[in-house]
C-alpha positions in Angstrom: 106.9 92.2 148.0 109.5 92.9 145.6 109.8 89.2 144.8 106.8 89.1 144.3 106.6 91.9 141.7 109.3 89.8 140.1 107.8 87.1 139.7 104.5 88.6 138.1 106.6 90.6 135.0 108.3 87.4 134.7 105.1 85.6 134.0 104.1 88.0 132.1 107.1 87.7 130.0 106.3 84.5 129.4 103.0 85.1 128.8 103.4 87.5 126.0 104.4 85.2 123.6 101.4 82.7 124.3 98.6 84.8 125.5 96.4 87.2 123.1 97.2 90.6 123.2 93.8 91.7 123.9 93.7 89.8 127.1 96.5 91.5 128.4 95.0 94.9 127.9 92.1 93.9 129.3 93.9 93.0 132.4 95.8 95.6 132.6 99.1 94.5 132.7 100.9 97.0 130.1 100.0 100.1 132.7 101.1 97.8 135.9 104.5 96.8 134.3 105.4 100.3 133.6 104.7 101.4 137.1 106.9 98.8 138.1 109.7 100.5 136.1 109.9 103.3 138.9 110.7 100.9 141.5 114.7 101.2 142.5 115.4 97.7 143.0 116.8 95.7 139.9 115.1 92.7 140.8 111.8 94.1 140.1 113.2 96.7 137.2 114.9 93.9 135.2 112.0 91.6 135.0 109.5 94.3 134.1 111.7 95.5 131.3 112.0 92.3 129.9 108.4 91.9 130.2 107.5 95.0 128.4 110.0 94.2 125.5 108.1 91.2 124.7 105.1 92.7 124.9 106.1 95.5 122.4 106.1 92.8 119.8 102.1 92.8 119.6 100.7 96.3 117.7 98.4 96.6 120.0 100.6 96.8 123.1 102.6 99.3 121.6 99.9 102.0 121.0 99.0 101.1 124.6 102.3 101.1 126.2 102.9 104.5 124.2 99.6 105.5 125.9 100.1 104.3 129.6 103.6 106.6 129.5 106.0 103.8 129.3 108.3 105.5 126.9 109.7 108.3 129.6 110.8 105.5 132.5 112.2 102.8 129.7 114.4 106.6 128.3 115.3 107.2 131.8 116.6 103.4 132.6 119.3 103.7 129.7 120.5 106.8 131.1 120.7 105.9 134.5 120.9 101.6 134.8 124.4 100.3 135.3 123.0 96.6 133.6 123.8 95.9 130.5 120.7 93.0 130.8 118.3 95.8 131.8 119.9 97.9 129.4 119.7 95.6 126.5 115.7 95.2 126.7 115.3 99.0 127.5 116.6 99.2 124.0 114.7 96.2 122.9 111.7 97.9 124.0 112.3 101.4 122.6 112.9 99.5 119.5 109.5 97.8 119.1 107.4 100.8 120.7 109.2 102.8 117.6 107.9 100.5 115.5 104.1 102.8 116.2 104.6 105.6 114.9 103.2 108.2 116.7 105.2 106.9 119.5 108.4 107.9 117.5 107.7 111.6 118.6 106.9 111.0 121.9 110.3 108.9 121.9 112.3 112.0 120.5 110.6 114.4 122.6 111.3 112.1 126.1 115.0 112.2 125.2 114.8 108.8 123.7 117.7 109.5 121.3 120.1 111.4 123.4 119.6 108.1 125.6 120.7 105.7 122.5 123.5 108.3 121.4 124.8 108.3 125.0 125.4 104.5 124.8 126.7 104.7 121.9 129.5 107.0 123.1 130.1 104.9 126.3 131.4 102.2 123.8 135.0 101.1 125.1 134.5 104.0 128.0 131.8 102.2 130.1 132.0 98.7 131.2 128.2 98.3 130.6 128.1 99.1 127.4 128.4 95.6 125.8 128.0 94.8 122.3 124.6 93.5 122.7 123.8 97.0 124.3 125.3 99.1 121.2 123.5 96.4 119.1 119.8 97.3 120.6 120.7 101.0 120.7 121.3 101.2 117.2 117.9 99.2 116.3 116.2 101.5 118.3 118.1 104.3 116.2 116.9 102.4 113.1 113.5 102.2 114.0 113.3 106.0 115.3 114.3 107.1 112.2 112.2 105.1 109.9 109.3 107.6 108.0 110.6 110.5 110.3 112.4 113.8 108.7 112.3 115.0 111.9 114.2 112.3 114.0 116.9 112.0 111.0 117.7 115.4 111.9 117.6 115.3 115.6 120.0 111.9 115.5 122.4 113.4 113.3 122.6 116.9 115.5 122.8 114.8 119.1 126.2 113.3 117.1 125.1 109.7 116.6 127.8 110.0 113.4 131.3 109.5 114.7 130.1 106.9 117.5 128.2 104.9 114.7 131.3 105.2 112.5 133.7 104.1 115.1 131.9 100.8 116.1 131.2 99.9 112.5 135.4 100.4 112.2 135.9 98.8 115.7 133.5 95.8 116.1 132.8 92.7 113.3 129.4 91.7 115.7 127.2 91.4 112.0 124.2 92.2 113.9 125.8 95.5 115.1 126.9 96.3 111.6 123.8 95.8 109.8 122.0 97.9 112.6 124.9 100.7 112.2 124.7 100.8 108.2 120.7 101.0 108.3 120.8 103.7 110.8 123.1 106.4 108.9 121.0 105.4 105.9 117.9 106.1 107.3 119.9 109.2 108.9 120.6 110.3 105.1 117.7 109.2 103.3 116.0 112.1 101.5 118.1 114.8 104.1 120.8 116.4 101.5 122.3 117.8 104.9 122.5 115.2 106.8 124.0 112.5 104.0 126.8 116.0 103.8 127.6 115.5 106.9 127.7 112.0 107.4 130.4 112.2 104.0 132.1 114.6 106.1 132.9 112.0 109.0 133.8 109.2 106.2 130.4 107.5 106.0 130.6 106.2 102.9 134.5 105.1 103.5 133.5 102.9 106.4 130.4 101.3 104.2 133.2 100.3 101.8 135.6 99.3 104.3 132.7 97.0 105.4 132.1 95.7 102.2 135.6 95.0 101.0 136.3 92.9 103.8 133.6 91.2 104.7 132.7 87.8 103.1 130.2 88.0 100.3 128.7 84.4 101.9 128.6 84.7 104.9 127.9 88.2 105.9 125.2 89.0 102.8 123.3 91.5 105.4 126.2 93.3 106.3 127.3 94.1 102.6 123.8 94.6 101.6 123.2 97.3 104.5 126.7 98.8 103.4 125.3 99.3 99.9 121.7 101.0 101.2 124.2 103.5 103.2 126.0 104.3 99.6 122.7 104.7 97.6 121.2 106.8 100.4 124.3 109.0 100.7 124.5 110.1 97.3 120.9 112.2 97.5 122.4 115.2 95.1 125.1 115.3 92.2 128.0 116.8 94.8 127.6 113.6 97.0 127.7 111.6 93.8 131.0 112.7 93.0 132.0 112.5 96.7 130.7 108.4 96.9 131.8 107.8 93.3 135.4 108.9 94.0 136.6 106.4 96.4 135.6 102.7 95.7 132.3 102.2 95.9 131.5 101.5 92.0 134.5 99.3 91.4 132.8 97.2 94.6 129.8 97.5 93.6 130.6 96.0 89.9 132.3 93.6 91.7 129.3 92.3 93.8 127.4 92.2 90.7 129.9 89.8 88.9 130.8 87.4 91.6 128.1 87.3 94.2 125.4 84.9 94.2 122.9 86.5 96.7 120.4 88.3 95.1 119.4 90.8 98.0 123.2 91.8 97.7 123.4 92.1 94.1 120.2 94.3 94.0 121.1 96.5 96.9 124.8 97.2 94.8 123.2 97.7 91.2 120.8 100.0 92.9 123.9 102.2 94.9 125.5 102.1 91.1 121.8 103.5 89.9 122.2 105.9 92.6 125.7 107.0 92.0 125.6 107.7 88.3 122.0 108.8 87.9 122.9 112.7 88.1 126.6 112.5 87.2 128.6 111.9 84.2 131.5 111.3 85.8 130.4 108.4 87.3 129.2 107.1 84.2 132.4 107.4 82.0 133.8 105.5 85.5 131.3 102.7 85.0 131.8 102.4 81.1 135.5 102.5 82.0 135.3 99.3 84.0 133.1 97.4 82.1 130.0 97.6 83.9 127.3 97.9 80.8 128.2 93.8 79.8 128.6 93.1 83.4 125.3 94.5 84.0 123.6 93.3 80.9 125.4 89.6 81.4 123.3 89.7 85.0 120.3 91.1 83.5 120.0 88.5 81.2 121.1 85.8 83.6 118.5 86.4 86.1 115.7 88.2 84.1 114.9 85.3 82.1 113.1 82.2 83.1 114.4 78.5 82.0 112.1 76.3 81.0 112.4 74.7 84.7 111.5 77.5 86.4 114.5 78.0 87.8 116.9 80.9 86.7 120.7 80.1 85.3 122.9 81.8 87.9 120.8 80.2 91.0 119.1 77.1 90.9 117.1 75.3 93.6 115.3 71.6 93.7 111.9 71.8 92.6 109.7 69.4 94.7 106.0 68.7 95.1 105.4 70.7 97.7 104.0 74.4 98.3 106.7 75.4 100.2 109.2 74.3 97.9 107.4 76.2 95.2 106.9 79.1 97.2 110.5 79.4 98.1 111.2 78.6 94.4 108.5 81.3 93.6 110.5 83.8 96.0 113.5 83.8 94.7 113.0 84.0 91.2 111.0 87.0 92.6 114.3 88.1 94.0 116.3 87.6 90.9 113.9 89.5 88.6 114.3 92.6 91.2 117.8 92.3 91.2 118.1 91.9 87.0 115.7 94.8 86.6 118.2 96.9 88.8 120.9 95.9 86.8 119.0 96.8 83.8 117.7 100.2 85.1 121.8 100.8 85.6 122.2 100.4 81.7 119.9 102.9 80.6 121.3 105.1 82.9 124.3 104.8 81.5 123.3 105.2 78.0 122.7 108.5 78.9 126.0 109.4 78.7 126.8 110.3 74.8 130.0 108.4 74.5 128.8 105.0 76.2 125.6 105.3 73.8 127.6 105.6 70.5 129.6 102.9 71.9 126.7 100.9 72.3 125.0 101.4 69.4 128.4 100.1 67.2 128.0 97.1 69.5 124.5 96.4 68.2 123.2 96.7 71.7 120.1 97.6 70.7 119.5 94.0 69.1 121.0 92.6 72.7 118.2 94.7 74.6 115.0 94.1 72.2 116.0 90.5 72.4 116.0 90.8 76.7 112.5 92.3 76.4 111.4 89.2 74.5 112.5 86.4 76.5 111.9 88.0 79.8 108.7 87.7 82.1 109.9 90.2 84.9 108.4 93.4 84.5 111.1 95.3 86.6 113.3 94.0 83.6 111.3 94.6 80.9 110.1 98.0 82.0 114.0 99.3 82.4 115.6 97.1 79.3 113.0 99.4 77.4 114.1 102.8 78.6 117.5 101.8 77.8 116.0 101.4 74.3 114.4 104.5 74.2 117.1 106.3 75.3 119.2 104.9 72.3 116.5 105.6 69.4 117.8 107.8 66.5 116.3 111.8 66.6 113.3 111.4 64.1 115.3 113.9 61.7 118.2 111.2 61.7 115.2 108.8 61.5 113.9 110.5 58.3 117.5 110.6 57.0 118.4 107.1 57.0 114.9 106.0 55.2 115.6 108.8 52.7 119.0 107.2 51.5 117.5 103.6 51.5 118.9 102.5 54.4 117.5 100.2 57.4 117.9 101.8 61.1 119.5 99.9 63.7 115.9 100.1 65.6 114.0 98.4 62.9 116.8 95.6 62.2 117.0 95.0 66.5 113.2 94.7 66.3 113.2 97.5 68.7 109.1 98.6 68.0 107.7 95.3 68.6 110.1 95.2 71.9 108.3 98.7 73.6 104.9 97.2 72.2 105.7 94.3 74.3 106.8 96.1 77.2 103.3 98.2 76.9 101.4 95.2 77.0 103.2 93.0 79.5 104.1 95.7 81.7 100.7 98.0 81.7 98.1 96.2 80.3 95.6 98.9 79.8 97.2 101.1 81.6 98.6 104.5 80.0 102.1 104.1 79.2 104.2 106.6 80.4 106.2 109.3 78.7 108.8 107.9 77.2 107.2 105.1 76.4 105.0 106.9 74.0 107.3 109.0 72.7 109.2 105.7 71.8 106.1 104.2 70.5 104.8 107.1 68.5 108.3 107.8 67.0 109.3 103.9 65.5 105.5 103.5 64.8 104.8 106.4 62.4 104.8 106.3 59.0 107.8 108.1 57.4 105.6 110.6 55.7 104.2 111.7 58.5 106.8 111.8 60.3 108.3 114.5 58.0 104.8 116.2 57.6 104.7 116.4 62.2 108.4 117.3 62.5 107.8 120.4 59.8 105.0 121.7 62.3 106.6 123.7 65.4 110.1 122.2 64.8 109.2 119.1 65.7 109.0 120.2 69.6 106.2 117.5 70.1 109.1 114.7 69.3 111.8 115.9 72.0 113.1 113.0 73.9 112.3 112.6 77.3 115.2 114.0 79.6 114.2 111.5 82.7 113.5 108.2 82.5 113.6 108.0 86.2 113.8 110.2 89.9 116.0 110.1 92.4 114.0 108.4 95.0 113.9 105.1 92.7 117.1 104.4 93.8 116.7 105.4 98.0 115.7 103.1 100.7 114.9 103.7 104.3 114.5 100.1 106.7 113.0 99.4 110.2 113.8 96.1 112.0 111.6 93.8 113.5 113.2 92.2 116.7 111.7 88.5 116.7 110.8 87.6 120.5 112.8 85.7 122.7 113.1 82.1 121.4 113.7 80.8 125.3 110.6 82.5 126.2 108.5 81.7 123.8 109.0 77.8 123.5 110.2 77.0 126.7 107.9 74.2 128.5 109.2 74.3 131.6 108.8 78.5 132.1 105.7 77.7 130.1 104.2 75.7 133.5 104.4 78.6 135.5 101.5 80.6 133.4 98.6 79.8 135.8 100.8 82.3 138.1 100.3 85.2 135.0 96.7 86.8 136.7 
């Protein structure tokens, strides 16, 4: 009988992949192969885990596996199964049933993430407790975590940190790194407490460990994981200073001068935004090394368009074909995100007095009006602008320079017809928001006026904005999507058994 039972989740395993959800359900099978989860024999538990972690792959089997109670035997297999095969797609399973998310409760209440912690400490200790295993369990942590301030908490307190920490130290496995980096990031995103005590147990030094030695070709996900951890971990001005004192901006800076990925090179000018958005330390360390022509060199490399359609710092064959185009369309796509980072970094910068004076001897404000003009990326267009805001003259100084005959640096950079492009290009008809107009009513009055407004209240209605952006800009939480098993899904040879499957 048990070979039998064997035989069916097998089947269905290989069924998953090539049969419609719905006809599953219909059949039955989800709540058949989670009673076959009870059964003590491995021969019947293995194949019926594996069965339900392909099946977890559809939507709809996940609200139903969720609903037939196949989260509490799948928690109760990594606590008590001895194989790490068994093991591996228990995780795989929790993983994708996270993936629903009111299952995500039901996951934390069952003792789902003691269950993944508890692996996670049996690394080097327990014999089963493979790489592939820690790999899976830390998906699962991923997932678990993703859109849940409850389960951020609850993984932190059942000490997933020092584990986590020690395998990324321990292992190079990149699937096991990415999985790690995601999951204290999603552990710190938006959870001031959590991100402290993650700092506490060298978080943010192991990210940068990660990064500094890993290859910037070869292991792209790793680095850009590493750099979602950094962003994510510096949620308040004390956590800034924490991150900002070890190496994080010099590797960051780095990344954006040298690497050619642009998923890495947004995910480090976005932990930069991060790190320096609240602290002026951090900013005077940027300016220090460099980073505003770094930053505006990339900005401008990958913001505008050549003629081609290709960009200058990555270029790709263009062919006749939709795909080709598409892929072509995709990462220019990528590019434009990564530039408008890079720009969104400068203006934060130039919020620091010193690096705006020194920008303004520069003549950056010609530099930046002239970015607005030759880009078609809204991302850059939209922060190049802000950086130009935040350099405009007070209106008094304004009113002084046009008094003694003189030209401000804003009119001479073209710096009004730059923010009316950005208006148009970036929100149509849209309202434009707050600094926007304030930029737009201050370069587009007439001086006269001008003098006649400021007189009235002290010229309160022409106070600079303060924020140009929020913290959560710069945060980023991440599930992962297990694909399903290549072997079982293409297979012709398992594929001739599916007339056993009902």
């Amino acid at each position: 009988m048990d070979f039998t039972f064997a035989r069916f989740a097998l089947n269905m395993a290989i069924a998953s992949s090539r049969t419609e959800p719905e006809v599953m359900l219909k059949a039955g099978a989800p709540a058949f192969l989670v009673g076959m989860l009870t059964n003590p024999n491995e021969l019947v538990t293995g194949p019926a885990v594996l069965a339900l972690s392909q099946m977890a792959h559809h939507e709809a089997c996940q609200r139903a596996l969720g609903l037939a109670g196949g989260i509490p035997p799948l928690v109760l297999l990594c606590f008590t199964s001895q194989s790490p095969a068994v093991l591996v797609q228990a995780c795989i399973s929790i993983a994708q049933l996270s993936r629903y998310p009111p299952n995500r409760a039901i996951i934390a209440a069952k003792g789902g993430v003691a269950a993944m912690v508890r692996l996670l400490e049996g690394f080097r200790r327990e014999d089963h407790v493979t790489e592939q295993v820690i790999g899976q369990a830390l998906t699962a942590l991923v997932n678990v975590t993703y859109r849940s301030d409850a389960n951020r908490g609850l993984v932190e307190e059942c000490g997933a940190t020092l584990p986590t920490i020690t395998i990324m130290d321990a292992l190079d496995n990149e699937v096991v790194l990415v999985q790690a980096c995601l999951a204290l990031a999603n552990m710190a995103y938006l959870n001031q407490f959590a991100a402290l005590r993650l700092l506490e147990a060298g978080a943010d030094k192991a990210a940068c460990d990660l990064i500094r030695d890993s290859d910037k070709t070869r292991h792209s996900d790793v680095i850009e994981a590493a750099f979602i951890c950094l962003a994510n971990l510096a949620n308040n001005p004390l956590n800034q200073a924490h991150v900002g004192a070890g190496d994080s901006v010099e590797l960051a800076l780095s990344v954006c001068k040298h690497c050619q990925s642009a998923r890495v090179v947004r995910s480090a000018a976005r932990a930069l935004c991060s790190l320096t958005l609240k602290n002026q330390a951090n900013k005077t360390r940027c300016a220090s090394l460099d980073a505003v022509s770094i930053l505006l060199e990339l900005a401008a490399a990958w913001g505008v368009a050549e003629d081609d359609g290709g960009s200058s710092k990555q270029t790709s064959t263009m062919s006749s074909s939709r795909s080709a185009a598409a892929a072509a369309a995709a990462a220019a796509e990528e590019e434009g995100t990564a530039a408008g980072q890079a720009a969104s970094c400068v203006a934060i910068l130039m919020q620091h007095p010193t690096n705006a004076l020194a920008m303004k001897r520069a003549g950056g404000l010609k530099e930046l009006a002239e970015l607005i003009f030759d880009s078609e990326h809204s991302e850059v267009i939209t922060a190049t602008a802000k950086a130009i805001v935040v350099l405009l003259p007070d209106p008094e100084e304004l009113v002084r320079t046009f008094r003694n005959g003189q030209v401000s640096q804003a009119e001479e950079a073209g710096a009004y017809e730059a923010l009316v492009r950005c208006r148009e290009w970036a929100f149509g008809r849209r309202a434009p928001p707050s600094w926007l107009a304030y930029g737009l009513d201050l370069l587009g009055a007439e001086i006269e006026g001008l003098e006649a407004r400021l007189k009235q209240e002290g010229g309160g209605q022409f106070r600079k904005p303060e924020e140009f952006f929020v913290p959560t800009d710069f945060f980023e939480e991440r599930e992962t999507a297990i694909p399903p098993d290549v072997t079982l899904a293409q297979d012709e040879d398992l594929g001739g058994m599916l007339f056993h499957v009902f």
